[in-house]
N, C-alpha and C positions, 0 to 999 in steps of 0.2 A: 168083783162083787164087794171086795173089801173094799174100794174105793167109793162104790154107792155108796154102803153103808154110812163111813164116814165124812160124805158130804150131805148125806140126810140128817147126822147128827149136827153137823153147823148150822142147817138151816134151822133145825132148832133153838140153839144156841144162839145165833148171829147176835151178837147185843145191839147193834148200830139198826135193829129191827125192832126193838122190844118198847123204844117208843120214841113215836116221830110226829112229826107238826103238819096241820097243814092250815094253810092260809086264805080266809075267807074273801070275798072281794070287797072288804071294806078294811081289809089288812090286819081284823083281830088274827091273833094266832090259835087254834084249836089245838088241844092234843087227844091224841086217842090212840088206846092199845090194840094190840094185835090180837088179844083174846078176845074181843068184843064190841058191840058200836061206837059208833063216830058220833060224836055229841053232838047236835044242831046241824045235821047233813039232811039231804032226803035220801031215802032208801035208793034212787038212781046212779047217786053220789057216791054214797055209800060202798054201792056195787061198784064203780069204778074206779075208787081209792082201793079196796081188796084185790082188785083185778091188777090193778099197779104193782101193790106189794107182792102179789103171787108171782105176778111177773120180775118183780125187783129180788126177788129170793131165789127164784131160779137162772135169775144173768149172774147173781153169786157165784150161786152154783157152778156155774157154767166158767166164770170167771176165776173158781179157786182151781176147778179142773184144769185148765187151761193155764195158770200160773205154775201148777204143780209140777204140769208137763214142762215149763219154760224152766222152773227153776234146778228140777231134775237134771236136764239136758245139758245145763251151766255145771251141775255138779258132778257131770258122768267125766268132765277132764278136770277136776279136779288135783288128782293126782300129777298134774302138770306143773304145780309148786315144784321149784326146783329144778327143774329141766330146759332146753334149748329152746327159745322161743323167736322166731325172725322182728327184727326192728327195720323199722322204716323211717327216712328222713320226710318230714311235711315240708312245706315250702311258706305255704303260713298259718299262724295259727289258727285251730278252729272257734269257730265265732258263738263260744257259748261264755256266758257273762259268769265269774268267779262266785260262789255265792258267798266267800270271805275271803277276807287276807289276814295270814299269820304271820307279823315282823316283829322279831325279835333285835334289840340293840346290838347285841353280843354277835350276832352273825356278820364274819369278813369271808363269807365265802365267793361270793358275785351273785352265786346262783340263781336263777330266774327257776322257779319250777312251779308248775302246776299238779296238784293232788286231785284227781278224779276216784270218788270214793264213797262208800257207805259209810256213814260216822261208827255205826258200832260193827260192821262187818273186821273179823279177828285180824285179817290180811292187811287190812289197811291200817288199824288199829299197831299194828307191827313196825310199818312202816312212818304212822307217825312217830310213836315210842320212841325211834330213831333221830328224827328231824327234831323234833321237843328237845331231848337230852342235847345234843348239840346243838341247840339254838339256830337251827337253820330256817331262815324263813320262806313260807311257801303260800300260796293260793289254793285256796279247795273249791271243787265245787262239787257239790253233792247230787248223786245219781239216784233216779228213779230206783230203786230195786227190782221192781217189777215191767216199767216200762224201759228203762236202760233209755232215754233217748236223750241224755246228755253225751253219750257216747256211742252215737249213733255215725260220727265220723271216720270213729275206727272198727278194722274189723278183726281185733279182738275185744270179746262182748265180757269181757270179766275186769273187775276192779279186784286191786288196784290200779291203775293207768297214772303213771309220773310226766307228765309231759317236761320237759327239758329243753329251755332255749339253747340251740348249741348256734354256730358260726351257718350261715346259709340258710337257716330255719328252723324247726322244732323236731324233736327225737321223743317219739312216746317211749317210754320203759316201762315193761309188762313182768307179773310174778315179784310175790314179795320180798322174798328172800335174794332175788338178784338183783334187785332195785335196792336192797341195804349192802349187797357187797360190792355195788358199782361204785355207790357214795363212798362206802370206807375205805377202798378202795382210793377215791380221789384224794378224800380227808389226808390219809397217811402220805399221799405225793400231789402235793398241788403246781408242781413244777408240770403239769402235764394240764391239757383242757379236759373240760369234762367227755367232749367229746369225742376223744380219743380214748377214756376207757371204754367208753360205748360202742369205739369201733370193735373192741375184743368183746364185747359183752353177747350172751353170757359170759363168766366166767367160771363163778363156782356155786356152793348150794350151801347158805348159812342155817344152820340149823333148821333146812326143811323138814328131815323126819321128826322129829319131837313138836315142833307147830302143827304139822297135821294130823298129830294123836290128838295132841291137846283136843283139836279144832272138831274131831269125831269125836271127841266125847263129852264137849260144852252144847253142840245141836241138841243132842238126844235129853239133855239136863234145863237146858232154858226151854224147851218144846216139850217138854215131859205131858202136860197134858195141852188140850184146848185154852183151857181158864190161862194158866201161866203162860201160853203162844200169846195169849191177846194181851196177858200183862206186859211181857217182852218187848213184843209192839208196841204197845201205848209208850213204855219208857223209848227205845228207839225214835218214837216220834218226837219225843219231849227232846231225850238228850242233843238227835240232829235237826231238831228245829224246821219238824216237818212245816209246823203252820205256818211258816216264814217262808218257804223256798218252793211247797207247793201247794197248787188252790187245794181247797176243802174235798173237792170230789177225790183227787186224785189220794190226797193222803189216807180217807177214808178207804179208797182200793188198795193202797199199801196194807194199808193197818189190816184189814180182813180178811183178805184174798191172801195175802202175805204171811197172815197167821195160823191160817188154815192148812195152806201149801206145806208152811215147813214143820207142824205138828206132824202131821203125813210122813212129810221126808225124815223128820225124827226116829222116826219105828224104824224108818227103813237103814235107817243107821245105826240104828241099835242090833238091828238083827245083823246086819253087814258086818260089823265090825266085833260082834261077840262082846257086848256088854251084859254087863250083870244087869239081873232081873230090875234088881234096883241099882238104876242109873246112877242114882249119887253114890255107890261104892264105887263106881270105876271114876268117877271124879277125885274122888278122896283118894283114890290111888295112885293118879296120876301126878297129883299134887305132892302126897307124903315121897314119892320117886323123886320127885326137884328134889324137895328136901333133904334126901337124904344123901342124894349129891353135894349140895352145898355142905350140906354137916361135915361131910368125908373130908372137905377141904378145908375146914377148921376157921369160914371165912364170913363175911357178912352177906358177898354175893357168889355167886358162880365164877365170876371173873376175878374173887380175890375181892379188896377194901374198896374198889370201883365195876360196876356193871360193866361185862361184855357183851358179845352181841347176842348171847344165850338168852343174859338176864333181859335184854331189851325185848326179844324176842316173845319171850314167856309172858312178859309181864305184858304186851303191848296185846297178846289175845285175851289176858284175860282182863284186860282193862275194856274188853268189849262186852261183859256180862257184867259190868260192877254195879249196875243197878237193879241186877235180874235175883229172884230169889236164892238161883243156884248159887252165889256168889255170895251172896251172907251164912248159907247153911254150908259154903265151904271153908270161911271162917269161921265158924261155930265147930265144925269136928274136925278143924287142922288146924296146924301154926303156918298158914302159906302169909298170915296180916301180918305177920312180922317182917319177913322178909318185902312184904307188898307194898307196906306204909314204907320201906328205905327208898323202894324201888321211884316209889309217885316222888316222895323228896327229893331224890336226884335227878328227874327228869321235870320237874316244876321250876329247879333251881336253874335246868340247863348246863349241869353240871360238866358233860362231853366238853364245850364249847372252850375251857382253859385250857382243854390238852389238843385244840387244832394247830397243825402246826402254820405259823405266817408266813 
């Protein structure tokens, strides 16, 4: 019944409903709201533009229900950050087009990689952090959220996904944290191919538990209400360059159904996870705990006068809300900008990239 309820309230809500166009056959454009008639229609007309929209409010519907279920379903293994996941060798790549390339001067790694990813998803965001700071360069191509069919050739359905040209063919690398300790791993012995840490991989678990605090209790803070889910989205769409990579319908089903979904999946991680009433204390609390870490260590970062894989870690999730409100009103009642503005500086500069060894 809760789930009615709160898709009765988005049909209310829906903004991408509150006012739309429609196009007469001599091409002027009409607009007319949802509260009221259609300017220059006939009443026939009329009736079947509202019968559209009734119909268009209810595939929402239908469509945020249905997202909610998919995205739940991705989050019920969640907890698999960290843990043993089987790799498979490709034979060749899958034939889906990059939607960038990231080349850095500074990289002498060889590395051919492919980043299959949500721009502001925390996990990936993790794993950039990483590749930035060391100047490695890599290819992205950015995934549906909701329809995943960029990575519809593998069958694990969660980003991040590293694809990695190794010797014979391609090695996708699945899970954030093990996809940063395969690399660092390399980085400190390049006397070895990539492919052969791959063959022990996994190996170990780089600061999973503290990512996935973080990561429960940045949902419930950007998702706080409806209004902030669609501001959230709107900025997601902006920062990863929705209107660029997908047509208008689809980013539009991101943006809505999307923001719905995980306002929804908010509560439910708020209650899951025992956050405070108000969300943004358990943020500022998570926050002033870094901090108080790094204090103890009398240092600039967690790793001492250069970022380790903590600091890269920390910062790379929350470098996935930096345009969300949560993220200014967590600079506003904590000192996390200090530490945060060092963190961007080092990883802008690519700062990793002097201590690879040759």
């Amino acid at each position: 019944m809760a789930a009615i309820r709160n898709l009765a309230r988005f049909m209310e809500r829906a903004k991408f409903l509150n006012k739309c166009y429609f196009a007469s056959q001599n091409g002027i454009l009409r607009s007319f709201s949802t509260n009221g008639a259609i300017v220059g229609l006939s009443r026939e007309t009329q009736a079947l533009v509202k019968f559209g929209l009734i119909s268009a409010a209810t595939g929402v519907a239908v469509g945020a229900g249905y997202a909610y279920y998919r995205i739940s379903e991705t989050r019920k293994n969640i907890a698999l950050e960290g843990t043993e996941l089987d790799t498979v060798l490709l034979e060749h790549k899958p034939p889906v087009t990059p939607s960038r390339k990231i080349a850095y001067p500074v990289d002498t790694t060889g590395l051919k990689l492919t980043l299959f990813q949500y721009q502001t998803c925390p996990f990936c965001c993790k794993v950039r952090a990483f590749l930035d700071y060391y100047g490695i360069s890599y290819d992205v191509v950015e995934v549906d959220p909701v329809l995943r069919k960029e990575i519809g050739w593998s069958l694990y359905k969660k980003v991040p996904i590293l694809l990695t040209q190794v010797e014979g063919g391609y090695r996708p690398l699945n899970d954030s944290s093990l996809i940063v300790s395969l690399l660092a791993s390399y980085l400190y012995d390049r006397s070895q191919k990539i492919e052969e840490f791959a063959d022990y991989y996994p190996t170990k678990n780089v600061s999973g538990g503290s990512g996935q605090m973080t990561y429960f209790t940045l949902s419930p803070n950007v998702y706080r209400t409806l209004d902030e889910s669609y501001k959230t989205f709107n900025w997601f769409s902006e920062v990863g360059k929705w209107e660029e990579y997908f047509p208008t319908w689809e980013r539009l089903l991101i943006v809505n159904v999307g923001a719905t979904a995980m306002w929804l999946i908010g509560k439910r991680l708020k209650k899951r996870h025992r956050l405070k009433n108000d969300v943004r204390q358990s943020l500022y609390d998570e926050a002033n705990y870094w901090l108080r870490g790094i204090k103890a260590r009398g240092t600039i970062f967690m790793g001492g006068n250069k970022p380790d894989l903590s600091d890269l870690a920390i910062y790379g999730i929350l470098k996935s809300i930096e345009g969300c409100d949560a993220f200014q009103d967590l600079k506003t009642h904590t000192n996390i900008g200090v530490w945060y503005n060092a963190m961007k500086e080092q990883v802008d500069a690519h700062s990793g990239s002097t201590n690879l060894s040759r």
